[in-house]
C-alpha positions as CSV (number, residue, x, y, z in Angstrom):
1,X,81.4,107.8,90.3
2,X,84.1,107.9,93.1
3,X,86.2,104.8,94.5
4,X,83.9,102.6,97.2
5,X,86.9,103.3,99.2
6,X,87.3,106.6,98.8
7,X,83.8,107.2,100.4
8,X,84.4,106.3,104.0
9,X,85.4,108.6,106.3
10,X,88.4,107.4,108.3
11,X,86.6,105.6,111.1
12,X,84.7,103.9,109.1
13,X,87.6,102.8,107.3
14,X,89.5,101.5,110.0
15,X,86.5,99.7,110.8
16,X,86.3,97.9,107.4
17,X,89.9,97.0,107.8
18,X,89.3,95.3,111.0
19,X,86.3,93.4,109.5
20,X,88.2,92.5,106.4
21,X,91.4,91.2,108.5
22,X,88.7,89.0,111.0
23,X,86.5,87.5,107.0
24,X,90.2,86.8,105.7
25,X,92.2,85.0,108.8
26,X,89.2,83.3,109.8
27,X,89.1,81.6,106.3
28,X,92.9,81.5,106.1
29,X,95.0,80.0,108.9
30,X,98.1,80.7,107.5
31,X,98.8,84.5,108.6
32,X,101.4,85.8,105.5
33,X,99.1,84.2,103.1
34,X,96.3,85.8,104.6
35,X,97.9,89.3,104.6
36,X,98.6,89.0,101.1
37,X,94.7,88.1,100.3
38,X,93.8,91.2,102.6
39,X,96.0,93.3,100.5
40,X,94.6,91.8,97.0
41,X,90.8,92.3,98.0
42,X,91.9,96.3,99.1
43,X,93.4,95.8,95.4
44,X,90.6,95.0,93.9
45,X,88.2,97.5,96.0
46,X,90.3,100.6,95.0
47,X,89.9,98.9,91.1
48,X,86.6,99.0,90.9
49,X,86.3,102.5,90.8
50,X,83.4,102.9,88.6
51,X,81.3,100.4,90.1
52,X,79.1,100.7,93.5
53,X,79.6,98.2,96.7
54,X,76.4,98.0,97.5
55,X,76.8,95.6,100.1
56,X,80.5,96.0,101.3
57,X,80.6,93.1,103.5
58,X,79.0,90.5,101.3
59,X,81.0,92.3,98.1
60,X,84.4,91.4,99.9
61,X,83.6,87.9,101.4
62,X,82.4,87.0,97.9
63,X,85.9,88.7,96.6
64,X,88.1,87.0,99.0
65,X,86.7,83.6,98.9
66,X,87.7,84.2,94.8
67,X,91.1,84.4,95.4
68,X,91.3,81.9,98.0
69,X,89.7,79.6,95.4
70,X,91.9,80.5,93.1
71,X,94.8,80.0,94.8
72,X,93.8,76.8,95.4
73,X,93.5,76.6,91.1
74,X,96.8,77.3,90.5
75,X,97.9,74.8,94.0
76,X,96.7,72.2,92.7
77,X,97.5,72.5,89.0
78,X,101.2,73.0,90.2
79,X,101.2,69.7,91.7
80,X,99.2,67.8,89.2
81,X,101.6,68.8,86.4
82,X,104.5,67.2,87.4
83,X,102.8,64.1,88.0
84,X,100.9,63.6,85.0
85,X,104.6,64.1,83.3
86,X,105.9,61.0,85.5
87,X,102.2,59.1,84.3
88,X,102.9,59.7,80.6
89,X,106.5,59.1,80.9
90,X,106.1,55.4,82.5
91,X,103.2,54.3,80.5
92,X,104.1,51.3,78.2
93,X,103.4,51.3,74.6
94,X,101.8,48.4,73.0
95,X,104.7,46.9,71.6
96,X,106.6,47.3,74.8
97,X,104.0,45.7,76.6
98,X,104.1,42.5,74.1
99,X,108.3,42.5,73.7
């Protein structure tokens, strides 16, 4: 089967860029970051080259609120880590405690 993408004409391509760019910078107010997540859902369109969009629209707000999600993952694990090194590193042992 061909690419999703590769079955639009160009007008109707344009058109699904505009839509894309609205779904992503109204979910993402930074504008860089959103660019990048545009560019990884056209990514990830153009990847799936065996499988039917059915439902374009739904298929790439389900897609981009993915990678916002999991940008958020690897956010938050980035800052956690540091500090559960500072938790570990300050918590007494028992015999420190009693001394």
């Amino acid at each position: 089967m061909k690419n999703p993408v590769n079955n639009f004409d160009q007008e109707e391509l344009v058109k699904r860029c505009r839509d894309l760019r609205g779904l992503v910078r109204s979910l993402v107010c930074d504008a860089d970051r959103a660019a990048d997540i545009e560019q990884r859902v056209w990514l990830k369109a153009l990847q799936a080259s065996g499988t039917p969009i059915h439902a374009w629209r739904s298929w790439c707000r389900t897609v981009t609120l993915n990678l916002i999600r999991g940008d958020a993952r690897k956010k938050s694990s980035n800052i956690l880590e540091p500090m559960a090194e500072d938790v570990v590193s300050t918590v007494n042992t028992p015999e420190q405690i009693l001394a």
